[in-house]
Each structure stands twice: as structure tokens, then as C-alpha cells.
N, C-alpha and C positions, 0 to 999 in steps of 0.2 A: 194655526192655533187649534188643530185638533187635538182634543180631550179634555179643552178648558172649557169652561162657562164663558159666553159672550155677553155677559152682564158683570161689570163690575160693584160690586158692594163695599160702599165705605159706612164710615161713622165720620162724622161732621162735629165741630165742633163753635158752639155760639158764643162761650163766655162765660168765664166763674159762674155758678149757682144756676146755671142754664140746664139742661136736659141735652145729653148727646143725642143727634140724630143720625139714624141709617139711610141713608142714599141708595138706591141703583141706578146706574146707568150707564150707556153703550160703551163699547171698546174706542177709546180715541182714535183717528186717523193720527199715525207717524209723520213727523218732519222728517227732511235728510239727519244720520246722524242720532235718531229718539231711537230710544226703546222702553219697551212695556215688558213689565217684569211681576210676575206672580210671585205673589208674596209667602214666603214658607214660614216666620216669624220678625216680628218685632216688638224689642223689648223697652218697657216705660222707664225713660232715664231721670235722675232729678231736676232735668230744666223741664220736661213734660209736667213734673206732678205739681210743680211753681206756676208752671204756665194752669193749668187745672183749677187751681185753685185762687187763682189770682193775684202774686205773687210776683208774674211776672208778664204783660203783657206780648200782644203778638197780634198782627192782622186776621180779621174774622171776616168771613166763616173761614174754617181750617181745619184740614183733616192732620193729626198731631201724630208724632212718632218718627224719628229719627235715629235708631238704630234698629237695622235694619237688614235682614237675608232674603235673597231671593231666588228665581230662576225663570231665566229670559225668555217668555213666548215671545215675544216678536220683535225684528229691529230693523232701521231703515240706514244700515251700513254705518251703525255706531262700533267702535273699538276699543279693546281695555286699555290699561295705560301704556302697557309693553308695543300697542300699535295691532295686535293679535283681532282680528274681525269676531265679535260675538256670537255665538248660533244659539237656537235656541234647545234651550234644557241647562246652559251653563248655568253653574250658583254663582252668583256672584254676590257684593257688596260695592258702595260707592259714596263718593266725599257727600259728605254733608251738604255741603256748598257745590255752586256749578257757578263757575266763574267763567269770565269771557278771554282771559289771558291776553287782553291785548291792551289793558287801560292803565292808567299810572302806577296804582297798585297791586294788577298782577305782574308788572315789570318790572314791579321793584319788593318780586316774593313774599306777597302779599295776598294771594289769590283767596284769602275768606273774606279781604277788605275790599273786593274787587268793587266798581263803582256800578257795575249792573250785575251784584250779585243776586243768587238766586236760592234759598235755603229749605230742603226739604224740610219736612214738618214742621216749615214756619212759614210757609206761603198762605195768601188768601185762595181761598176757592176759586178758579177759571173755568167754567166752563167750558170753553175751548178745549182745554186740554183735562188728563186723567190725573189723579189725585198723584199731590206730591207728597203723603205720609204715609206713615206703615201701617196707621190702623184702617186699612183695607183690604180687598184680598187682590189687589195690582195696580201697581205703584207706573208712572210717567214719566219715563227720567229723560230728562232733555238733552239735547245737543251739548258739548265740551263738557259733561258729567266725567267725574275723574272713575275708569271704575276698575274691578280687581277681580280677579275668579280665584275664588273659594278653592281649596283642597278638600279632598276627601277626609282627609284624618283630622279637619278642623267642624266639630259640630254646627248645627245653626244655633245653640245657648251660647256658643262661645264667638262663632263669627257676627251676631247682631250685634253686640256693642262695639267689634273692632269698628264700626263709622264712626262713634263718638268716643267713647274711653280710652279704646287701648290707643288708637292714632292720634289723642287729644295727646294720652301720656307720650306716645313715641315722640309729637314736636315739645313738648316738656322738654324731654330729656337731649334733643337737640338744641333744644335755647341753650341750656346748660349743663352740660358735660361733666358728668365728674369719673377722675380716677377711677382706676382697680383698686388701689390703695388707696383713695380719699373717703369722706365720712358724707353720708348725705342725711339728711332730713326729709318725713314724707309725715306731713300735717294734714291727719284726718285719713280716714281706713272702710271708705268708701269703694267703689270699682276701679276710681283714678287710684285713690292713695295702694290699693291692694296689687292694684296691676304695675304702679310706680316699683313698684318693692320687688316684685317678677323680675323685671326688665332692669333693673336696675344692677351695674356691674362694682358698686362700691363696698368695698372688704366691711365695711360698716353700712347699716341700712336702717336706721332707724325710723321706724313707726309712730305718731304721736296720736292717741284718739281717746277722750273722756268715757269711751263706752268698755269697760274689758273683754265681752264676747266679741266684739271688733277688732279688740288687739290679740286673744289668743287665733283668729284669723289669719291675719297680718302672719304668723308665723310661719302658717301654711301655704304663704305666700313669700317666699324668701326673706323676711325681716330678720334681722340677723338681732336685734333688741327692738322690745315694745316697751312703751311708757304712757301714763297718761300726761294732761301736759304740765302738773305740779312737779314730773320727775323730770321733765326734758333738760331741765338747768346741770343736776348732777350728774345725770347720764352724761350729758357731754363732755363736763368735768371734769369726768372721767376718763372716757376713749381719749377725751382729742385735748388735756392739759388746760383746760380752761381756754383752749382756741376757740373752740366752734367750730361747726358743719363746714366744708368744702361748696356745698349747694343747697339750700333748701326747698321743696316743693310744698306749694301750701294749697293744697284741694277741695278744700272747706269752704272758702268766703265766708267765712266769721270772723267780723271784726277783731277779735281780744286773738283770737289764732294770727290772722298777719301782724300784729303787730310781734308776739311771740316767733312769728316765722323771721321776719328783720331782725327782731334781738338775738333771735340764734346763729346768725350766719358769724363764720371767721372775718376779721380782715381780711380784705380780697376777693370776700366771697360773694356766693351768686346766690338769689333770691330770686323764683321761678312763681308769679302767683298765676293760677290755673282756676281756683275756684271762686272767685269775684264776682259771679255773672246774673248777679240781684241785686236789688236795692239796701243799702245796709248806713250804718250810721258813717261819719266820717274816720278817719284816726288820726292821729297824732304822728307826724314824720319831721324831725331834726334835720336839716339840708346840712348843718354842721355834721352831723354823727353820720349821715352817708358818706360825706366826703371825706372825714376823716375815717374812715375805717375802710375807705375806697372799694365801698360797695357795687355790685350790679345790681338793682332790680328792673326784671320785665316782667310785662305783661304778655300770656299766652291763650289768644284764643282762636279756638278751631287748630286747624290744622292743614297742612300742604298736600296734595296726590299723592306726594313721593310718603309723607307720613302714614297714610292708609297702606300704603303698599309695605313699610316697614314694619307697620301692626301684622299686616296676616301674614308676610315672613315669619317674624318671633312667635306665633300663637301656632303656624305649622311646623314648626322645629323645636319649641319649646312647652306649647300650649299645656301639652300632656302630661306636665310636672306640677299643674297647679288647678284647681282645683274650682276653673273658670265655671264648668257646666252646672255645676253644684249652686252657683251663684241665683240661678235663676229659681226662685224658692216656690213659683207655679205659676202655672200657663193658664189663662182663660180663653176660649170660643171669642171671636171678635164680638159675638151677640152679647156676652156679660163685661162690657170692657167696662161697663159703669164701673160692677163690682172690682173688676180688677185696679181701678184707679181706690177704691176705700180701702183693698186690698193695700196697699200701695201704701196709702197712706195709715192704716191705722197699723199695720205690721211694721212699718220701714226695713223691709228684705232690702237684700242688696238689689235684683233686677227682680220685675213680673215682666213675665211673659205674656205675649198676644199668638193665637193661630188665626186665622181666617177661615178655619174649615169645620 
């Protein structure tokens, strides 16, 4: 651990309307399997600024932040996912989630539902062990942590959300597949809905978001048409004959959007909701009009090892085409992270940035 600081410094977190507090202290003793990871950034996602604000509950005290880049000082025979032994100075990233892989539902490819799950920057404070969020400046990553080493030609603006966004979008878009030639939908032009549109291999890509500096984004994000969502009906109309979308992804969790996200799907078609993940009013769903039009819909949350690993593939092979780094609209010192969350909130950027230095 030469050249680090042997004091770790977080910021704590008590509860909406509360005062964040900075912590120091000592470097954890490793398990078989831990590593301790210096934190180079992490960036405030919209379940952080819910949870912040109170919006969205979570076990306190907690140190908050879950997308996340680092690089390994120390480890006690932990490996990435490929089986490769980690040393220290690797950049790496890793699942959100540290599942145990051995209980009903990581056996049954389910490992963010595993029954002794474990969720970085949403655990309570342990003092035994070193914080498990970003807003720190060295992060505790435990035993059967899924994790991935960084490429060089992939930034840390770009690789801190690959833990939550882009590998949320990558199991998206394996729930539901669409075509080269099929038409997909991507409701709301957020990081998911922007990175959906990247990644996305359908000859149609449609964008849906009520903001327009959101949707001339979208474009610069592979959207091949943007709409707000009074246009979605005829845009469709149009490309696809009054069928509808091949798949639609709904990013948002606003209620009047999923229902909109269900009305637009074709017969046949697949309905992917991703942005559910607060408390919101209930909707209105026809058990007749699903079955007649022989709908899918799923629910997709988090995401599998293999899906983090599929993010930082696309982001070091494609990254360089869009316009990921630009997203983080500015970084704060962990010392001003108050302001970086007002930041946060009174701006609505797409990512703030956190350093620890």
C-alpha cells in the first residue's frame, strides 16, 4: 500500500434533511478473496439523488454511490470474472450486487435477487469492514464480487456508470432482443434511455422524452428518430404501419410513460420496464389486452456479472462514438459532495461527478 494514505475518508450518510458526515478511519483487515480499492471517481446516479432526498429509502448510516471506478491497493487472492488474479494498480469496476451464487436464486440467474444479497452503496455502515460506497476515497469489495478491469481507452466519466447504467441497459437488452431490421422504443433520454440508443442494433431507434435538449442528445447517441411523447403514436404510424415497436424499453418509471410504453408495443411484442424503481401511483393493465395482443412484459432489475462485462466490452470498442465523457457535467472534491448533490438536483445534468482527492 505504498503511496496511499492509510486513513480512509468517507462521507456517511444519516437520512433525508440530515447533514452528511465525514468519517476517518483505519484500512480494513482483508478476508480470503476482499479487496480494497482506491477510489478514482464516482458518479451520483438517479437512485442516489431519490435516496438523498427521501424518495427512496435504504439502511442508515450509509455511505451512498454506486457507480463506481477504481484501482486495487490491496487484495487477498480475489479474481476478475475471466478467473485473471488482481494486482494492485488494476482499474477496475464491479456488479453492483455481490451475490453468493449458491442460493435458489442465483441458480436460477438471478444473482441481484440472491437471498444473502449484498448491495454496494446501499448497505448499512459495519464497522468491521471499509465502506461499501463510492463516496469515499476506498471502497471494501467483498468476497464473490463480480468484477472487471477497465481498459485504457475507456475513461473513468465513462467507466463509473458502466456498474449501474450501461450493464443495467446491456441485461435490458438481453431480456429483450430486437432485430437489425426491427423497430425498438426507448422511453425517456436519461443515461439508460441515451446508452439504450448506443447499444442498440435496431434499423429504427426511437427516443421518447418531453424535454427537447434531451432529445437533440438522443441523436448523438444513435437515435435514429426522437419524439416527445404526444409524437410517439404517429411516428410509429409511420415506420412500422400502425403495428408498433418490435420492443420497447421504458427508463423513466413514470407512471402515464409505462402505460404509454405498453400501448406502443406491436402484437408479439416485448415490453422491457427498467425504470420502476420508486414508489409511484398504481396503473391501469387489461389482462384481456395483454393476452390478446400476446404481449411480454418484464421486469429488469440490476443486472448479471456477465452483463457488466458486456458493458465495458461495448464502451471499449464502441465507447468512442458517443459522447459518454461529456455526460458528466462536473466533478466535486468528496469535501463538497453536499453541493454536488444540490448540484444534482437543481441542474438535473445527466451524471455529477465525485473525486476523493
Amino acid at each position: 500500500m505504498r503511496g496511499y494514505r492509510a486513513v480512509i475518508t468517507s462521507v456517511e450518510f444519516d437520512g433525508p434533511g440530515r447533514p452528511l458526515r465525514i468519517v476517518e478511519h483505519a484500512f480494513p483487515e482483508l478476508g480470503a478473496g476482499e479487496t480494497l480499492v482506491r477510489v478514482r471517481l464516482c458518479t451520483l446516479c438517479g437512485s442516489d439523488l431519490h435516496t438523498y432526498s427521501g424518495r427512496r429509502s435504504t439502511p442508515l448510516p450509509t455511505v451512498l454511490g454506486h457507480e463506481i471506478v477504481g484501482e486495487v491497493v490491496e487484495t487477498a487472492g480475489a479474481t476478475d470474472v475471466g478467473g485473471t488474479s488482481l494486482r494492485p494498480g488494476d482499474r477496475i469496476v464491479w456488479s453492483v450486487v455481490c451475490a453468493c451464487h449458491r442460493c435458489f436464486y442465483c441458480e436460477h440467474e438471478l444473482p441481484q435477487k440472491c437471498d444473502r444479497l449484498q448491495k454496494y452503496g446501499h448497505l448499512k455502515v459495519d464497522p468491521a469492514r471499509g465502506p461499501s460506497g463510492g463516496l469515499t476515497t476506498h471502497c471494501h469489495l467483498l468476497a464473490d464480487t463480480a468484477i472487471v478491469r477497465v481498459p485504457d481507452s475507456i475513461p473513468d466519466a465513462v467507466a463509473a456508470p458502466a456498474m449501474c447504467a450501461t450493464a443495467t441497459v446491456a441485461a435490458a437488452w438481453r431480456a429483450g432482443p430486437v432485430r437489425e431490421s426491427g423497430t425498438a422504443v426507448i422511453v425517456g433520454a436519461g443515461l439508460l434511455g441515451l446508452t439504450a440508443a448506443a447499444i442498440s442494433p435496431a434499423k429504427y431507434r426511437i427516443v421518447v422524452d418531453p424535454q427537447l435538449s434531451r432529445l437533440a442528445l438522443a441523436k448523438t447517441f444513435g437515435a435514429t428518430h426522437t419524439v416527445t411523447p404526444g409524437e410517439l403514436a404517429d411516428c410509429l404510424r409511420s415506420l412500422t404501419s400502425g403495428r408498433g415497436a418490435d420492443v420497447v424499453l421504458e427508463m423513466s418509471g413514470i407512471p402515464a410513460a409505462v402505460e404509454q410504453a405498453i400501448a406502443s408495443a406491436r402484437i408479439g411484442g416485448t415490453v422491457i420496464l427498467v425504470g420502476s424503481v420508486f414508489p409511484t401511483r398504481p396503473i391501469p393493465l387489461l389482462a384481456e389486452d395483454i393476452v390478446r395482443r400476446c404481449l411480454t412484459i418484464r421486469g429488469v432489475h440490476n443486472y448479471a456479472p456477465a452483463d457488466l462485462l458486456t458493458a465495458i466490452q461495448f464502451l471499449g470498442e464502441h465507447g468512442h462514438r458517443f459522447p459518454f465523457a461529456a455526460q458528466v457535467a462536473r466533478t466535486f472534491p468528496l469535501a463538497e459532495v453536499a453541493a454536488a448533490f444540490a448540484f444534482a438536483e437543481a441542474e438535473t445534468p445527466i451524471r455529477v461527478g465525485i473525486t476523493p482527492w
